[in-house]
DOLUMPA-115450 format. One record per residue (C-alpha): x, y, z; residue in one letter; residue number from 1. Coordinates in nm, 2 decimals. Layout:
! residues N
{{X Y Z} 'a' NUM}
...
//
This chain:
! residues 488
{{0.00 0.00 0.00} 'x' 1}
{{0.09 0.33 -0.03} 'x' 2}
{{-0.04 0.65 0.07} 'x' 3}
{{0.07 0.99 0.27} 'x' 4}
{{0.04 1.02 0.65} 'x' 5}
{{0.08 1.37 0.77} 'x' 6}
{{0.17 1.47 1.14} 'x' 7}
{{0.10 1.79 1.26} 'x' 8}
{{0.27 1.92 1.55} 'x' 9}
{{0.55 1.62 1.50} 'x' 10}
{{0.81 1.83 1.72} 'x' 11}
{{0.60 1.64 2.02} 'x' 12}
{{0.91 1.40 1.98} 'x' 13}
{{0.87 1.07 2.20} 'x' 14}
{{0.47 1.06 2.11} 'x' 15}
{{0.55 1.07 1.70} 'x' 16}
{{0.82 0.83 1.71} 'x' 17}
{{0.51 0.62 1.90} 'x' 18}
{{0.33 0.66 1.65} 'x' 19}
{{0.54 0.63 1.33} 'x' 20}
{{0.68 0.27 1.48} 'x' 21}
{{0.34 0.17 1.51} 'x' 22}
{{0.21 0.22 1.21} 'x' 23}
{{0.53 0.04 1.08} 'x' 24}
{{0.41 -0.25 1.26} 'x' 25}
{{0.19 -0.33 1.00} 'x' 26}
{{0.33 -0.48 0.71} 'x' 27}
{{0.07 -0.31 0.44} 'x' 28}
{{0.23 -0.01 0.57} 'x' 29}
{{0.58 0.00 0.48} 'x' 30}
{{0.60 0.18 0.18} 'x' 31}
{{0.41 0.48 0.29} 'x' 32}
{{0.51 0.85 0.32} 'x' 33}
{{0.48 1.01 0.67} 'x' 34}
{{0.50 1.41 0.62} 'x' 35}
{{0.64 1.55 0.96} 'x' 36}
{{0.54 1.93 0.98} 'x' 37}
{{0.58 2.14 1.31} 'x' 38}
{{0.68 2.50 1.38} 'x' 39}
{{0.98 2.50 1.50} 'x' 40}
{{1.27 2.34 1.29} 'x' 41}
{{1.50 2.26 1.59} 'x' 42}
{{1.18 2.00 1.72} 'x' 43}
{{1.20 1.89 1.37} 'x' 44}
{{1.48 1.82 1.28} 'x' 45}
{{1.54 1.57 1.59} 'x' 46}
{{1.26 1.42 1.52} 'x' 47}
{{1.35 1.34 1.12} 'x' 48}
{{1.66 1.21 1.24} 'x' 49}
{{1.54 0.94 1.45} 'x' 50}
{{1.30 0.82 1.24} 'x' 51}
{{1.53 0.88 0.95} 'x' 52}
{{1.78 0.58 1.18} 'x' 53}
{{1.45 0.39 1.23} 'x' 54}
{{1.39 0.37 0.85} 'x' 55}
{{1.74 0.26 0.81} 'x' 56}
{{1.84 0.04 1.07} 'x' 57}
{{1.50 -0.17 0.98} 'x' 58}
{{1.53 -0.12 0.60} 'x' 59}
{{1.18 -0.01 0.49} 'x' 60}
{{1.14 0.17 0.15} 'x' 61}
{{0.91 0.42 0.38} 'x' 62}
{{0.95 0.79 0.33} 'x' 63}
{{0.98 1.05 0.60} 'x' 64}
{{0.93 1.38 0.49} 'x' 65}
{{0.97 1.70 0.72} 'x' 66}
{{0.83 2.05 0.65} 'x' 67}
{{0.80 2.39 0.82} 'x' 68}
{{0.56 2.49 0.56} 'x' 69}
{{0.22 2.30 0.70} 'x' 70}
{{0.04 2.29 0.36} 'x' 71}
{{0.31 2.15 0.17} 'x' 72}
{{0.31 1.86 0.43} 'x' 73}
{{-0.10 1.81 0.41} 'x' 74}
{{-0.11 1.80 0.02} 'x' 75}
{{-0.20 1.48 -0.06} 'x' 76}
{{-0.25 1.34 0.23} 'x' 77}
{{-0.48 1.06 0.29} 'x' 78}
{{-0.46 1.10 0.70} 'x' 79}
{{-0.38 1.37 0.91} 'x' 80}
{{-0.24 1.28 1.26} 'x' 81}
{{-0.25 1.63 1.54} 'x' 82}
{{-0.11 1.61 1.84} 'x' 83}
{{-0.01 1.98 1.86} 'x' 84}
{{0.03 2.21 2.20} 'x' 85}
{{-0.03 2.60 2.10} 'x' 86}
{{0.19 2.80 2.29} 'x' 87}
{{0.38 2.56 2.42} 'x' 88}
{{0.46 2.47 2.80} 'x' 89}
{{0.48 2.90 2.84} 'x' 90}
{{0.13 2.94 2.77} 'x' 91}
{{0.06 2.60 2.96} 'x' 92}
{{0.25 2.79 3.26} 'x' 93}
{{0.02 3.05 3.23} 'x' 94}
{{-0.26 2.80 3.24} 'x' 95}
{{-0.16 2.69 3.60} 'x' 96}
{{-0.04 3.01 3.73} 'x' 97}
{{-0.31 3.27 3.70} 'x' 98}
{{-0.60 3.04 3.84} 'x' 99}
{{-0.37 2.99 4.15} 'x' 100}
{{-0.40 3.33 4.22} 'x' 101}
{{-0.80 3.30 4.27} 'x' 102}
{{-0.78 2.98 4.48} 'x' 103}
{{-0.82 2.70 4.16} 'x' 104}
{{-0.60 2.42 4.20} 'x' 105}
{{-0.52 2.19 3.91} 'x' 106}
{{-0.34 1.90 3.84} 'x' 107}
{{-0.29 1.86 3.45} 'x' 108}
{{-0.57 2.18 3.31} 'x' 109}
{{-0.60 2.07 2.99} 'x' 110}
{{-0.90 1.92 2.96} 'x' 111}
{{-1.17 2.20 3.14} 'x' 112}
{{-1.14 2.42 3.45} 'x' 113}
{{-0.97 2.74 3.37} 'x' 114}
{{-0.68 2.62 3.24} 'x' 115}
{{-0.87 2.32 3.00} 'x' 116}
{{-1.10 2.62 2.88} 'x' 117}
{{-0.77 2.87 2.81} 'x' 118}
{{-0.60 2.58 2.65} 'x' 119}
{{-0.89 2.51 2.40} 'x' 120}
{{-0.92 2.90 2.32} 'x' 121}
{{-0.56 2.88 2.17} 'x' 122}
{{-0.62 2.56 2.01} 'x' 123}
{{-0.94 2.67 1.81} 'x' 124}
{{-0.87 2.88 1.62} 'x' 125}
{{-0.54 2.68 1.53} 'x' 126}
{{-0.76 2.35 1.45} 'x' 127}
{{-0.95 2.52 1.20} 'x' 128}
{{-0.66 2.60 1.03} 'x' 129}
{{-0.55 2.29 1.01} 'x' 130}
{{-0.95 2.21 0.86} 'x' 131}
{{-0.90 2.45 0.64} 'x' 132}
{{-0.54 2.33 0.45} 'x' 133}
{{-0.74 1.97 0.50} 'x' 134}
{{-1.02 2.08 0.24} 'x' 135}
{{-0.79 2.25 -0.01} 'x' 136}
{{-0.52 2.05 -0.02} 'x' 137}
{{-0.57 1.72 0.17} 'x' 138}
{{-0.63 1.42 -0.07} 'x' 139}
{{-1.01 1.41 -0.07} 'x' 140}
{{-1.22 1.21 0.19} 'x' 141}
{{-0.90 1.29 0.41} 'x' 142}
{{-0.97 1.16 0.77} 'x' 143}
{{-0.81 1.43 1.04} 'x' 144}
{{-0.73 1.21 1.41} 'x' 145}
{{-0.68 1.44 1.68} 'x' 146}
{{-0.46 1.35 1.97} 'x' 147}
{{-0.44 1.71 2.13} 'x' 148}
{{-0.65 1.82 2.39} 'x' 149}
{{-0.87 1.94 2.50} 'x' 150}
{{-0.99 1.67 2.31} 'x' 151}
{{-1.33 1.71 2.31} 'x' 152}
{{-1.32 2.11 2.24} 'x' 153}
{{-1.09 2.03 1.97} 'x' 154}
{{-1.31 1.73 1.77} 'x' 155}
{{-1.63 1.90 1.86} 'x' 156}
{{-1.43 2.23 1.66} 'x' 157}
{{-1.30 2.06 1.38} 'x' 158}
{{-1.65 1.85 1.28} 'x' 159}
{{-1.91 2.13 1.37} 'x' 160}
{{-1.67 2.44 1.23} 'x' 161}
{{-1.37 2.27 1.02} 'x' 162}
{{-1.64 2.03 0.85} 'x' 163}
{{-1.36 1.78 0.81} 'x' 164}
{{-1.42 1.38 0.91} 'x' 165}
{{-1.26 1.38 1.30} 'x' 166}
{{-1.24 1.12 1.52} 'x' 167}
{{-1.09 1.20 1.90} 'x' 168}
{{-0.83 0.94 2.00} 'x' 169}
{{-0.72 0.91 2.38} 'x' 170}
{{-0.52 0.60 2.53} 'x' 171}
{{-0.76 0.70 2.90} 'x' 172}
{{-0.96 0.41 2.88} 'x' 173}
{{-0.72 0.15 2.77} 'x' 174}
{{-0.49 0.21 3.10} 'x' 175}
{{-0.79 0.18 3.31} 'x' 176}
{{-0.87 -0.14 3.20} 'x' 177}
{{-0.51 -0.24 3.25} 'x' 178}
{{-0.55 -0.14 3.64} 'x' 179}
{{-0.87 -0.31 3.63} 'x' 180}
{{-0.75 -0.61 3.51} 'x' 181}
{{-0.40 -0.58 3.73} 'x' 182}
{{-0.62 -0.55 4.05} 'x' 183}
{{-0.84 -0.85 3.93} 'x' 184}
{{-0.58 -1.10 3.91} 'x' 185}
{{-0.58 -1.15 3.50} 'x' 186}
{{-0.31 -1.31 3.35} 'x' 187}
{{-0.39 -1.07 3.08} 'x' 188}
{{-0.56 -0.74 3.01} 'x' 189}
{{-0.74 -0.93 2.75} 'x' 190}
{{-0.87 -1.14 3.01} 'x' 191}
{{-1.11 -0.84 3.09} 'x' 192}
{{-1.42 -0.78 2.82} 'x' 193}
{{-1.56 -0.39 2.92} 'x' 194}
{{-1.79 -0.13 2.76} 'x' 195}
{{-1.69 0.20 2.86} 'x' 196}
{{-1.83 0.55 2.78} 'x' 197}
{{-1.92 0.88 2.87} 'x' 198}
{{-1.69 1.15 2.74} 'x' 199}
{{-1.33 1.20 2.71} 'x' 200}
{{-1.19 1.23 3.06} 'x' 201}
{{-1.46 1.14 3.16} 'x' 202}
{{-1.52 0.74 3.06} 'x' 203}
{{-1.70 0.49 3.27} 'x' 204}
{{-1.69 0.10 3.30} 'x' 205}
{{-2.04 0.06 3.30} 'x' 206}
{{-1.97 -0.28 3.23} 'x' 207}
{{-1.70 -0.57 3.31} 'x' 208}
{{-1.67 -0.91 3.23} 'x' 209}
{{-1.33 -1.06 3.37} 'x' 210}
{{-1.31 -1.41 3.12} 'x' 211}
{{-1.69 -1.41 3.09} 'x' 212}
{{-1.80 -1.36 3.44} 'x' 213}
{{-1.97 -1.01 3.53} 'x' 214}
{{-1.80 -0.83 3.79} 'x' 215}
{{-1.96 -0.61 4.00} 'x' 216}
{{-1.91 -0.31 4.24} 'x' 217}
{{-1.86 -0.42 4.57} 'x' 218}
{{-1.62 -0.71 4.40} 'x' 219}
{{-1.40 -0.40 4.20} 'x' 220}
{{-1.40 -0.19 4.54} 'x' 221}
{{-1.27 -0.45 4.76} 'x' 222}
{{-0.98 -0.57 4.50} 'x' 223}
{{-0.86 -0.16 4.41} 'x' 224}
{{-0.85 -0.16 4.88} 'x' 225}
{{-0.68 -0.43 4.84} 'x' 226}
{{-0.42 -0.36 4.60} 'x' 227}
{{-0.08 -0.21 4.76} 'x' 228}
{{-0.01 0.02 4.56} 'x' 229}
{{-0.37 0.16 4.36} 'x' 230}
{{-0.56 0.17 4.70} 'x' 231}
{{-0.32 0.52 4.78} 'x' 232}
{{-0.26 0.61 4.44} 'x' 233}
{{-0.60 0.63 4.33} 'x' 234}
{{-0.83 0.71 4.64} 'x' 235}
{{-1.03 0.96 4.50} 'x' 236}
{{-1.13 0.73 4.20} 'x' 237}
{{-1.20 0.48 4.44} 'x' 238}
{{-1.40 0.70 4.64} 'x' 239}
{{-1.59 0.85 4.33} 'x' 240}
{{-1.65 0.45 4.26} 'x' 241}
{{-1.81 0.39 4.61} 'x' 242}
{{-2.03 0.67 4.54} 'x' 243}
{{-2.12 0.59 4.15} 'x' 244}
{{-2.11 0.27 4.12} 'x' 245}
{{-1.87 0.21 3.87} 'x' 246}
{{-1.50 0.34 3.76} 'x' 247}
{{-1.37 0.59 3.61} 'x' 248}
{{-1.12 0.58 3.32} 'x' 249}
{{-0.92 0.86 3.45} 'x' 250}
{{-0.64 0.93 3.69} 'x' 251}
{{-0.64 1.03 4.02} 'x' 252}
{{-0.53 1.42 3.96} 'x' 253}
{{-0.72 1.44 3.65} 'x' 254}
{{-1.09 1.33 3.76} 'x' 255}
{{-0.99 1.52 4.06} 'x' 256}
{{-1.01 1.90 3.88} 'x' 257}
{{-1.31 1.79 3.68} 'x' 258}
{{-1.58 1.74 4.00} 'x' 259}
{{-1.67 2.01 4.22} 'x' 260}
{{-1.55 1.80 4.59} 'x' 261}
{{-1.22 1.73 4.61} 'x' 262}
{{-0.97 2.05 4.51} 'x' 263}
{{-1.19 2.32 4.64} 'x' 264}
{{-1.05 2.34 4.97} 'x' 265}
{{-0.70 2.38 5.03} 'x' 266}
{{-0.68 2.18 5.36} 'x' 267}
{{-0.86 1.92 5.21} 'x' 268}
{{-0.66 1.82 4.87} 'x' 269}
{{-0.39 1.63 5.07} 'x' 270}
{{-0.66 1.34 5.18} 'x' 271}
{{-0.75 1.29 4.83} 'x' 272}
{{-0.44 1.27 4.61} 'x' 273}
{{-0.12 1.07 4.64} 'x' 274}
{{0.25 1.23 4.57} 'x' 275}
{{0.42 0.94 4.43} 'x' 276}
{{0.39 1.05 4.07} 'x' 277}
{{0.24 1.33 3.91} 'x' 278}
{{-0.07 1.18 3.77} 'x' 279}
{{-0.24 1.11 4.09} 'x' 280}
{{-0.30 1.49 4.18} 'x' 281}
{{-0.03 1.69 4.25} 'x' 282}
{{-0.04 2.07 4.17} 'x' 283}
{{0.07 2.18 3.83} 'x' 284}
{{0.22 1.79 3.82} 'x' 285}
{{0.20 1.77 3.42} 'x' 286}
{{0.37 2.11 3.37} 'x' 287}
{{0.65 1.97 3.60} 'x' 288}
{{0.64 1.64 3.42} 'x' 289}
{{0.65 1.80 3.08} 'x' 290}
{{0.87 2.05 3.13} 'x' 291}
{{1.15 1.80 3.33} 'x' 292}
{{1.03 1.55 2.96} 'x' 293}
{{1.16 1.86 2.77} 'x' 294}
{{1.46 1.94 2.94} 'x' 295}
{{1.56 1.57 2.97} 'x' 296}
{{1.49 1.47 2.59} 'x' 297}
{{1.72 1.80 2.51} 'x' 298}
{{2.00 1.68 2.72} 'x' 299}
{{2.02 1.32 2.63} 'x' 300}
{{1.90 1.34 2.25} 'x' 301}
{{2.23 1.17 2.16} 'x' 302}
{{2.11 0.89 2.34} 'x' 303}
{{1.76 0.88 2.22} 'x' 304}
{{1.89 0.92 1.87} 'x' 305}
{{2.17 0.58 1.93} 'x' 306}
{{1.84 0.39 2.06} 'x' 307}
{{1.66 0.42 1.75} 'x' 308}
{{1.86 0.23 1.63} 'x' 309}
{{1.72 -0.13 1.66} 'x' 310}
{{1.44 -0.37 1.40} 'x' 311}
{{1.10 -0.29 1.48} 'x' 312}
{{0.95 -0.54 1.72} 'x' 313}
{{0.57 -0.58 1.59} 'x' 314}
{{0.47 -0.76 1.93} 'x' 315}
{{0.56 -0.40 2.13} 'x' 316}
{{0.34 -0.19 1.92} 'x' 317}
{{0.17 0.01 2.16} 'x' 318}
{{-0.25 0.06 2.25} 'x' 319}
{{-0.28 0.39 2.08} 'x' 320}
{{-0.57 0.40 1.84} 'x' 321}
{{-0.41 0.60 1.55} 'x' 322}
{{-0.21 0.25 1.36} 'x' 323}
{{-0.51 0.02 1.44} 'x' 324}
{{-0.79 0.25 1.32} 'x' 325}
{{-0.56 0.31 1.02} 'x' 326}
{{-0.51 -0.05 0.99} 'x' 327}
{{-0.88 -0.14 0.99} 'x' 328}
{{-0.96 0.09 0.75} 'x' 329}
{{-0.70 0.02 0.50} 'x' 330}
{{-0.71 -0.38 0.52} 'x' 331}
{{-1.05 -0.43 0.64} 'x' 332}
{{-0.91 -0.64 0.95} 'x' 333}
{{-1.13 -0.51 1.19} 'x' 334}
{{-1.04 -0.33 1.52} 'x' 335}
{{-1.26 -0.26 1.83} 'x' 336}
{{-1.18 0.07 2.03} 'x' 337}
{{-1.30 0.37 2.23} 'x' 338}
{{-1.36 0.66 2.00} 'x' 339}
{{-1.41 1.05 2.03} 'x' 340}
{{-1.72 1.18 1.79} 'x' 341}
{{-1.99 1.33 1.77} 'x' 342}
{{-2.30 1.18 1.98} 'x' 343}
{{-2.60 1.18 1.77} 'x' 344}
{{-2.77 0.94 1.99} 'x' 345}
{{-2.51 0.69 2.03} 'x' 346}
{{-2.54 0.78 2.43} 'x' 347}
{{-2.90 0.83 2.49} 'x' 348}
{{-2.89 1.05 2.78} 'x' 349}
{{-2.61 1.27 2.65} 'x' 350}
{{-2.67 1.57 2.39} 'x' 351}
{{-2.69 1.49 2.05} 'x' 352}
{{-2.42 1.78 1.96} 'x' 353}
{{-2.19 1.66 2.27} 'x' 354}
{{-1.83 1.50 2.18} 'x' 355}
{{-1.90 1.16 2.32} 'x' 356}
{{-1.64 0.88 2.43} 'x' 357}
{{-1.71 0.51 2.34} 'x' 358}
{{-1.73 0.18 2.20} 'x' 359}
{{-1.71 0.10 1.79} 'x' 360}
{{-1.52 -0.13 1.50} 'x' 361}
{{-1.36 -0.03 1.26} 'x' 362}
{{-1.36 -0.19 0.88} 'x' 363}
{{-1.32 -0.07 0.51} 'x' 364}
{{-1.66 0.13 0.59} 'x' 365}
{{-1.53 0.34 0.83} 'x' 366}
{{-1.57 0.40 1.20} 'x' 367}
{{-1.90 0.25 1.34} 'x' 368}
{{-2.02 0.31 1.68} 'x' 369}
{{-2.23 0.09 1.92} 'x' 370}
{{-2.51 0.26 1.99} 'x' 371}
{{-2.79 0.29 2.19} 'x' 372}
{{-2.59 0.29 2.56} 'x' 373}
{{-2.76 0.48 2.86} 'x' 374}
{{-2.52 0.60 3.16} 'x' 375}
{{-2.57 0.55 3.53} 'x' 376}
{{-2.78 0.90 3.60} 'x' 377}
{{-2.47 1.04 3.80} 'x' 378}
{{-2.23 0.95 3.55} 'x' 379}
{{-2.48 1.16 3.31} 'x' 380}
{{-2.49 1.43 3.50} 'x' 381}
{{-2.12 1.49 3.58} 'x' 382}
{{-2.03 1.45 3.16} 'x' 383}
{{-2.30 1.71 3.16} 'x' 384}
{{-2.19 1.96 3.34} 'x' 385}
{{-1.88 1.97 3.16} 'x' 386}
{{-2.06 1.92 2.78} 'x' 387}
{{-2.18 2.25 2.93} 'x' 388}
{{-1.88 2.42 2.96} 'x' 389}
{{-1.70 2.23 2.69} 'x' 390}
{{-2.02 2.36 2.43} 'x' 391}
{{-1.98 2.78 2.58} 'x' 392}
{{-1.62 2.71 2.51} 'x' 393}
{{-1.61 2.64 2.14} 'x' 394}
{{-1.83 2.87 2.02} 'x' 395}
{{-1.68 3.18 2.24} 'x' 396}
{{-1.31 3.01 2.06} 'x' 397}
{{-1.50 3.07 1.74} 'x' 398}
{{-1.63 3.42 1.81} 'x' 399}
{{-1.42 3.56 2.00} 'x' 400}
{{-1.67 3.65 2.26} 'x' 401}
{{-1.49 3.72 2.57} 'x' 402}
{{-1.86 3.72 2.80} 'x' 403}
{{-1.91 3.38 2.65} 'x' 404}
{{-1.56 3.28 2.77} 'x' 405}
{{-1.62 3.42 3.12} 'x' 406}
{{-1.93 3.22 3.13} 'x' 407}
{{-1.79 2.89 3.04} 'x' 408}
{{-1.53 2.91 3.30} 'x' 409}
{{-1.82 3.08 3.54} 'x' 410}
{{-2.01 2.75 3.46} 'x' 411}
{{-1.66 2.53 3.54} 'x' 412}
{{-1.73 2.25 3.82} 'x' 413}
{{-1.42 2.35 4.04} 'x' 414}
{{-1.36 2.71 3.95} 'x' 415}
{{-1.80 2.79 4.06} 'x' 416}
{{-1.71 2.56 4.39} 'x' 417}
{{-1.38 2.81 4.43} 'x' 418}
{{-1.42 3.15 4.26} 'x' 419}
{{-1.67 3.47 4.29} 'x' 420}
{{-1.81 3.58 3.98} 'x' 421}
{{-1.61 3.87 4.05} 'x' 422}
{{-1.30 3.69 4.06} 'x' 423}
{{-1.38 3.43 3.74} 'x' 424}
{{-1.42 3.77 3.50} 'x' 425}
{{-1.09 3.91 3.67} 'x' 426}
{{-0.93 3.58 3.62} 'x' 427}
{{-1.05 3.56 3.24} 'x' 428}
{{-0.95 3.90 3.16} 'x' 429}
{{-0.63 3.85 3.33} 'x' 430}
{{-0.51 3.49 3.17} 'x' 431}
{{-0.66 3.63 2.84} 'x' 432}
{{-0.43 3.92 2.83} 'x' 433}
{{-0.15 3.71 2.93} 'x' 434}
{{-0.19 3.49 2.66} 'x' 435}
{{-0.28 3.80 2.37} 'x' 436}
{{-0.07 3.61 2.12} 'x' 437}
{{-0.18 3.35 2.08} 'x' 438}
{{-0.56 3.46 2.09} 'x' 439}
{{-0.63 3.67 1.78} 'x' 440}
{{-0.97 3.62 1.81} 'x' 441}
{{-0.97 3.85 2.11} 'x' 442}
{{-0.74 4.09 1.98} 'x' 443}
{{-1.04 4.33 1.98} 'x' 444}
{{-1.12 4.23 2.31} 'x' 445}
{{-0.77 4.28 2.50} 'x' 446}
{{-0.73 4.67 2.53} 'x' 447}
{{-1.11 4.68 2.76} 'x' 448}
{{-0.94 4.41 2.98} 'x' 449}
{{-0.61 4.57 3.05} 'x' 450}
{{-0.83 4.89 3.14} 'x' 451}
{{-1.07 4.67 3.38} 'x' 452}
{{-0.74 4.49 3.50} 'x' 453}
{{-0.59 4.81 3.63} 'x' 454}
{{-0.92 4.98 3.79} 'x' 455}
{{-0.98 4.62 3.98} 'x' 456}
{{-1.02 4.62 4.33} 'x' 457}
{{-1.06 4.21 4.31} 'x' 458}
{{-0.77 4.10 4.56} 'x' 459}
{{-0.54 3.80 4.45} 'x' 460}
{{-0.29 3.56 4.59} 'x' 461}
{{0.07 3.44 4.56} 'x' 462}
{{0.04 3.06 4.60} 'x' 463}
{{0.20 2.78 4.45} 'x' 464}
{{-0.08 2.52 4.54} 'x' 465}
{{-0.19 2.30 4.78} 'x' 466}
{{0.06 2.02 4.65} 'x' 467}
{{0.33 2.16 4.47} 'x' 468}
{{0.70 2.02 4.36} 'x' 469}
{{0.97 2.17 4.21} 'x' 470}
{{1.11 2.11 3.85} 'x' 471}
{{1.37 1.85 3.89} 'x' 472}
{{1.72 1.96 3.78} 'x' 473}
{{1.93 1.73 3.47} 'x' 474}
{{2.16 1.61 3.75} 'x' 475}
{{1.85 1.55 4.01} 'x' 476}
{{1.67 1.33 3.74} 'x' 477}
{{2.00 1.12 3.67} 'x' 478}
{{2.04 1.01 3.99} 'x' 479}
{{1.69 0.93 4.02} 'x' 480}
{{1.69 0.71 3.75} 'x' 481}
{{2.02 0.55 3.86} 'x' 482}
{{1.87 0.45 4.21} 'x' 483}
{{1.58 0.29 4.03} 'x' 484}
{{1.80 0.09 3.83} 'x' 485}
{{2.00 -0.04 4.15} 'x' 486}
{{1.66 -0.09 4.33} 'x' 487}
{{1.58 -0.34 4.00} 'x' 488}
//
């Protein structure tokens, strides 16, 4: 076979390389073209030389292509891969700083809560761009798969404004049923047989089957206070699952800033979240993790570079959707997974304009969803609250109306269980100014905020969080990673 692949935002280094080894995994697949394109050349250029030694060292008749100049990568192209960050981990700083200041505590703020909401008013306009070189110069019928969050903001753009075919892909679900089946006692994860929906970041296990046999809630309770090592790590999920009735597909810091309960009171966040790694609620954790990622890939890129060179092992391609989906729909073998897209009544008790999360196959047809699923009422009620907000924040994206925008985040879970009205338009007008640059579709909106800004008698805060850690140094992280390998 052969056909052009094109992957936006491919400076995201470790995640493309995923990605391109994957898809090389399947044998119809090696003498296809994969365009790289990213903004900045020094991101892209590392990232063409690994895969350049990948090609080699493996001997595939695969081209890699690399390109500043986005359009030039898209023409042609039969699949369009984004996993793009707009503004980088600066504007992401921004993300976690300013809502600090009014009390809002977040773990990763990419998804919603101020930071989520920010993050999607950058990407917008960005996405559509993307939409836009798709329909002039993409090969025709292109399908765009969007890795980049916020996820659902970002599909929900791209299919209602782009009018380009999207699907969402997110790896959420298939590491929750790897805990699930880890605290169950499979041999395997596919031991366990689940359907799990809801929306992205927000995915439920509404039903298990561990090798046939239905497992319950009090059985999945008792086995997550069992285990060593979840039963700290994920206590608030646990706690949620108590409380639900079933499980929910995300971590512990991430379901943690989308509910209203457990990050809205200082003294109360340590109870709920566990320091051990990032992911299970620390403040700001993912902008330390990304940034010490960053730092660490620049150092020891002579490293990464020397590792690529090895044969591609087809038995270690990972769960991400992107070389499966392709797979399916290129060979017709077909592939089950959980997919981001529009609802249209696929989850009855969800809107039918929402970005929904679940079950489908994949074939020569296309992606085809199971329809007709109903979630527990409170499962239902939480996605809604943030199709809500997720809905106010696509079209204010589009429109640049700034009262919209204040009203989403107004209408955020944790920020309305934290902030004043007073202090959510302050805060708008404040991170929207901060981030000016890469918001043109405020531009006309920015000069009114600087002047309510400096006649604002809305006091603020210096605080780093409830549950904050430093970024680790080059030399810090080396030794960490030396005591692990001892302790192995």
């Amino acid at each position: 076979m052969s056909f052009k692949i094109a992957i936006i935002g491919a400076g995201s280094v470790g995640f493309t390389k995923k990605l391109f080894t994957d898809l090389l995994c399947v044998p119809e697949f090696r003498d296809i073209e994969v365009a790289l394109t990213d903004i900045s050349q020094h991101n892209l250029d590392m990232i063409r030389a690994i895969l350049d030694k990948i090609v080699e060292a493996n001997g595939f008749p695969v081209k890699v292509t690399a390109h500043t100049d986005r359009r030039r990568a898209l023409e042609g192209a039969k699949y369009i891969i984004s996993c793009v960050r707009v503004g980088g981990l600066e504007a992401y700083a921004d993300d976690i700083r300013i809502p600090l200041k009014y009390g809002i505590d977040q773990c990763v703020g990419d998804t919603i809560c101020a930071g989520g909401i920010l993050y999607g008013q950058r990407n917008i306009p960005v996405i559509l761009d993307f939409c836009k070189d798709v329909r002039e110069v993409a090969a025709p019928g292109a399908k765009f798969l969007n890795y980049a969050n916020p996820m659902a903001m970002n599909t929900w753009a791209a299919i209602e404004y782009g009018k380009v075919d999207t699907v969402g892909l997110c790896h959420g679900v298939q590491h929750g049923a790897e805990q699930i089946a880890e605290i169950l006692g499979a041999k395997s994860p596919a031991e366990l047989d689940y359907i799990c929906s809801g929306i992205n970041h927000q995915t439920w296990f509404i039903d298990l089957r561990l090798n046939g046999r239905k497992i319950g809630k009090e059985e999945l309770v008792a086995a997550f206070e069992a285990h060593p090592v979840f039963s700290q790590q994920e206590k608030l999920r646990i706690d949620v699952l108590k409380r639900f009735g079933v499980y929910s597909t995300e971590s512990n810091g991430h379901l943690s800033e989308y509910l209203p309960w457990y990050r809205k009171r200082p003294e109360e966040i340590a109870r709920w979240i566990d320091m051990s790694d990032w992911i299970h609620g620390e403040t700001g954790g993912y902008l330390r993790h990304s940034t010490e990622t960053r730092n660490w890939f620049e150092t020891e890129f002579p490293q990464f570079l020397a590792s690529a060179d090895k044969p591609i092992d087809p038995a270690k391609r990972s769960n991400e959707h992107a070389s499966h989906i392709l797979e399916a729909l290129e060979t017709g073998r077909v592939y089950r997974g959980h997919f981001n897209v529009k609802n249209n009544g696929v989850i009855s008790n969800l809107p039918a304009d929402a970005i929904i999360e679940s079950p489908g196959f994949v074939d020569r047809f296309g992606i085809n969803m199971v329809s007709g699923i109903t979630l527990p009422e409170a499962c239902a009620a939480t996605c809604m609250a943030s199709i809500n907000v997720q809905r106010m924040s696509v079209h204010a994206a589009v429109t640049g109306d700034i009262d919209l925008l204040k009203l989403a985040v107004l209408h955020d879970p944790l920020v309305g269980a934290v902030a004043t009205p007073e202090e959510v338009w302050q805060m708008v007008d404040e991170m929207v100014v901060a981030q000016a640059r890469w918001l043109p579709q405020y531009s006309n909106a920015v000069p009114a905020a600087k002047e309510r800004l400096a006649k604002s008698s809305v006091k603020t805060r210096d605080w780093a969080g409830a549950a904050r850690r430093n970024v680790r140094s080059i030399e810090e992280l080396r030794a960490e990673k030396s005591a692990l390998k001892k302790a192995v």
